[in-house]
TILUMPA-627230 format. One record per residue (C-alpha): residue number from 1; residue in one letter; x, y, z. Coordinates in nm, 4 decimals, padded with zeros to 6 digits. Last residue first. Layout:
# residues N
+-----+----+----------+----------+----------+
|   i | aa |        u |        v |        w |
+-----+----+----------+----------+----------+
| NUM |  A |        X |        Y |        Z |
...
+-----+----+----------+----------+----------+
***
This chain:
# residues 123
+-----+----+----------+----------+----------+
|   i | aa |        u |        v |        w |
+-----+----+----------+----------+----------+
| 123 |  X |  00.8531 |  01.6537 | -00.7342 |
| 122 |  X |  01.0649 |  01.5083 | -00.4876 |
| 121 |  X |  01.1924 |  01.7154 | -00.2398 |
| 120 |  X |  01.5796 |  01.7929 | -00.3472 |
| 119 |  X |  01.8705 |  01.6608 | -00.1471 |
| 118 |  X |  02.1378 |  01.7946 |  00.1206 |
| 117 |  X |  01.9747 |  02.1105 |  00.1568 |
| 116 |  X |  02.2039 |  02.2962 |  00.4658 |
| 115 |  X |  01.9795 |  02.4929 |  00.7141 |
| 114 |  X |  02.1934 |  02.7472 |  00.8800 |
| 113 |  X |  02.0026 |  02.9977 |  00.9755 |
| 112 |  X |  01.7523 |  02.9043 |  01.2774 |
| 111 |  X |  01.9519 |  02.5934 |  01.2957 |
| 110 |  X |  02.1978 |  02.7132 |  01.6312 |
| 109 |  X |  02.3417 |  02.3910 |  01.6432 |
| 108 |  X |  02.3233 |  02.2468 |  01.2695 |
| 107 |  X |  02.0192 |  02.1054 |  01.1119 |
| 106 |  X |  02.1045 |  01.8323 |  00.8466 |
| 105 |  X |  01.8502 |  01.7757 |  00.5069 |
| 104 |  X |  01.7178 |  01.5416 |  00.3408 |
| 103 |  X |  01.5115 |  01.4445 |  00.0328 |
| 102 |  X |  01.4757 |  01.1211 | -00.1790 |
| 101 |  X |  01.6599 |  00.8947 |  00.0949 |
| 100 |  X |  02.0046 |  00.6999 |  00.0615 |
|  99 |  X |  02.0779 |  00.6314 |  00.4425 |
|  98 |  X |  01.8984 |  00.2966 |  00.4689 |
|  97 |  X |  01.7010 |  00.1177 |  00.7896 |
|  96 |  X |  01.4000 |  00.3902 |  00.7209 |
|  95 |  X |  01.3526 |  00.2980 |  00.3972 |
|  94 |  X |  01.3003 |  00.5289 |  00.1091 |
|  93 |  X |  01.2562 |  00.8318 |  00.3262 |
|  92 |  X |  00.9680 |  01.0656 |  00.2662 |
|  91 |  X |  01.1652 |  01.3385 |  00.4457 |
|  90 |  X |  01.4953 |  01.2283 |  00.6038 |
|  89 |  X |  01.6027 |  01.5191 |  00.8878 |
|  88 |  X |  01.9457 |  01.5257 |  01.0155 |
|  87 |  X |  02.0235 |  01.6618 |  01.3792 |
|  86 |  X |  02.3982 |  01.5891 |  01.5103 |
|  85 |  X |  02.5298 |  01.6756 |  01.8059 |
|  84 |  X |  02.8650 |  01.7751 |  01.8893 |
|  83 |  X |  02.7840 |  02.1391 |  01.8643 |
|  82 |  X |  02.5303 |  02.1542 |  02.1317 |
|  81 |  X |  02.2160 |  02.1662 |  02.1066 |
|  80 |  X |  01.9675 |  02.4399 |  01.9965 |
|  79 |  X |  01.6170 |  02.4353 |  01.9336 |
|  78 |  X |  01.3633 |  02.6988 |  01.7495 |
|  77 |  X |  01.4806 |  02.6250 |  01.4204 |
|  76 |  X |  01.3693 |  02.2318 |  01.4891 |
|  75 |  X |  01.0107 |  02.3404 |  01.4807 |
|  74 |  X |  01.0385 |  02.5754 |  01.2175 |
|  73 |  X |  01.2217 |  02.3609 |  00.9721 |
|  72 |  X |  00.9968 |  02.0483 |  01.0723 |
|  71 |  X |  00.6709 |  02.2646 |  00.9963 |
|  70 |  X |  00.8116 |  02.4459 |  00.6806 |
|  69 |  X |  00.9479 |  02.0227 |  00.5516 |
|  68 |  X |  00.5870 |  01.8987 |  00.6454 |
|  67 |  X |  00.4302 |  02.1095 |  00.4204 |
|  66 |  X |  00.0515 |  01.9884 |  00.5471 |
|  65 |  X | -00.2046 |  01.8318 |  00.2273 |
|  64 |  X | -00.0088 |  01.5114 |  00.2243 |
|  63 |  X | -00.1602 |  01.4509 |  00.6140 |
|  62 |  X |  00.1699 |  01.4028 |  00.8705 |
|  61 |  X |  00.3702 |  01.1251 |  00.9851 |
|  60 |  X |  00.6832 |  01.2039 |  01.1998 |
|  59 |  X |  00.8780 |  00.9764 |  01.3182 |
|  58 |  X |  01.1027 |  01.0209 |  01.6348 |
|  57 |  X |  01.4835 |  00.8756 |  01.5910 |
|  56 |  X |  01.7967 |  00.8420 |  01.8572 |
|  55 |  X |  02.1574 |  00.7346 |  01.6872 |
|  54 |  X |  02.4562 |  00.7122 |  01.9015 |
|  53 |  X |  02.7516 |  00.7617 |  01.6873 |
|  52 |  X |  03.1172 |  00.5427 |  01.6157 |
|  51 |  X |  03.0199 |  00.4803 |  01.2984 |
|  50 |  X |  02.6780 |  00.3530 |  01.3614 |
|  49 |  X |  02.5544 |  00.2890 |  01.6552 |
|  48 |  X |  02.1850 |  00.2787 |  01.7309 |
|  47 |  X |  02.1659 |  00.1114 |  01.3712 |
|  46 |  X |  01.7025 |  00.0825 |  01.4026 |
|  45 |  X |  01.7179 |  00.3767 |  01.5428 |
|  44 |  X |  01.7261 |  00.4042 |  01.9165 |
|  43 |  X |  01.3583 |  00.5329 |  02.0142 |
|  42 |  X |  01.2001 |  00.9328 |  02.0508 |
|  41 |  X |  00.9577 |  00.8761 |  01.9707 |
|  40 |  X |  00.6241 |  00.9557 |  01.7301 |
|  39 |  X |  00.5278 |  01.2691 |  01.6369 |
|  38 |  X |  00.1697 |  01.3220 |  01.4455 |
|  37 |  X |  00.0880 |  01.5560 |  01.2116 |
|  36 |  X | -00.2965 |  01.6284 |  01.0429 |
|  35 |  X | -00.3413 |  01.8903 |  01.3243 |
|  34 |  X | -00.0355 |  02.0666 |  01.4403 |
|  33 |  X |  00.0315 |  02.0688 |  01.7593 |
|  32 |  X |  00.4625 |  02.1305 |  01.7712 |
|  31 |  X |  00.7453 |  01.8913 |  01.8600 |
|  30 |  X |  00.8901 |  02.0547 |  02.1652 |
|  29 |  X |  00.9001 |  01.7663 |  02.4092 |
|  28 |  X |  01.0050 |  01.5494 |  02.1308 |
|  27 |  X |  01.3072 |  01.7386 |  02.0156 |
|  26 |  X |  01.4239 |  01.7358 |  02.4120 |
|  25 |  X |  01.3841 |  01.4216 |  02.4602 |
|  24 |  X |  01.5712 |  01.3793 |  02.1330 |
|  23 |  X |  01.8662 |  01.6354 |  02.2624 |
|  22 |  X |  01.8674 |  01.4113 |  02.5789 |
|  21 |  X |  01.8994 |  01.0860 |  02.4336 |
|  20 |  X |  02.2019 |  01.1905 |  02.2124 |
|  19 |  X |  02.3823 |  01.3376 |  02.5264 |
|  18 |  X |  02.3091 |  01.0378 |  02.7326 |
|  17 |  X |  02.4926 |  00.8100 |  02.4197 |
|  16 |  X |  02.7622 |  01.0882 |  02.3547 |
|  15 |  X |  02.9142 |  01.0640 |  02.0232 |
|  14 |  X |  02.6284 |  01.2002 |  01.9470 |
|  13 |  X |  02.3651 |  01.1456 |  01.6758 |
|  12 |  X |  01.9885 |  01.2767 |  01.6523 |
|  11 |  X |  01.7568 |  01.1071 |  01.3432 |
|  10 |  X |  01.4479 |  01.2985 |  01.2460 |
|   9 |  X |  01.2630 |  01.0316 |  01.0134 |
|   8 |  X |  00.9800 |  01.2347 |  00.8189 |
|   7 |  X |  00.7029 |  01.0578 |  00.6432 |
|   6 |  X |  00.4289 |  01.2096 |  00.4293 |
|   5 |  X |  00.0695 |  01.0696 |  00.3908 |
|   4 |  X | -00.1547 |  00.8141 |  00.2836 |
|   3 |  X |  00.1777 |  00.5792 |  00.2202 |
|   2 |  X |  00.1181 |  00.3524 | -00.0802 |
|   1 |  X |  00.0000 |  00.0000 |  00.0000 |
+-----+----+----------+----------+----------+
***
């Protein structure tokens, strides 16, 4: 069945396992009402280690009609963490156990401004 909806993956790496945890709490807590969205997690990903990195994910499924990628940027843009943290965001990911998705993007500490495009959304 195709997905009735969009799917985000918000994946949160540290070096740090606590510190990893913590920033995902903290993503969670913060995770905005919006109807036709809902935030699931946080929970190790599926590779809770991988190269080295503690990986926490929350899912996000929201209604096709809501731009997911505005809400996400906002919501995240209002965080910080520290600078050994890691905050990448998969959006309509082609599996959730691979890295190779259609769009992504990473958030950096402060991510009000400095939102890198790593992909392009799909048409």
């Amino acid at each position: 069945l195709p997905p009735f909806g969009r799917l985000a993956a918000i994946i949160v790496s540290s070096e740090d396992k606590a510190e990893s945890e913590t920033v995902a709490r903290r993503i969670g807590h913060a995770a905005p009402s919006v109807q036709g969205m809902a935030v699931f997690g946080p929970a190790p990903a599926p590779l809770a280690m991988l190269r080295g990195r503690h990986r926490q994910r929350l899912l996000v499924h929201a209604a096709r009609k809501l731009d997911v990628q505005d809400v996400i940027r906002d919501w995240l843009g209002g965080l910080e963490w520290s600078s050994k943290v890691r905050v990448a965001v998969d959006l309509d990911p082609y599996s959730y156990l691979k890295r190779s998705f259609p769009c992504s993007f990473q958030l950096a500490p402060s991510a009000s401004s400095s939102l890198r495009l790593l992909g392009s959304p799909p048409p």
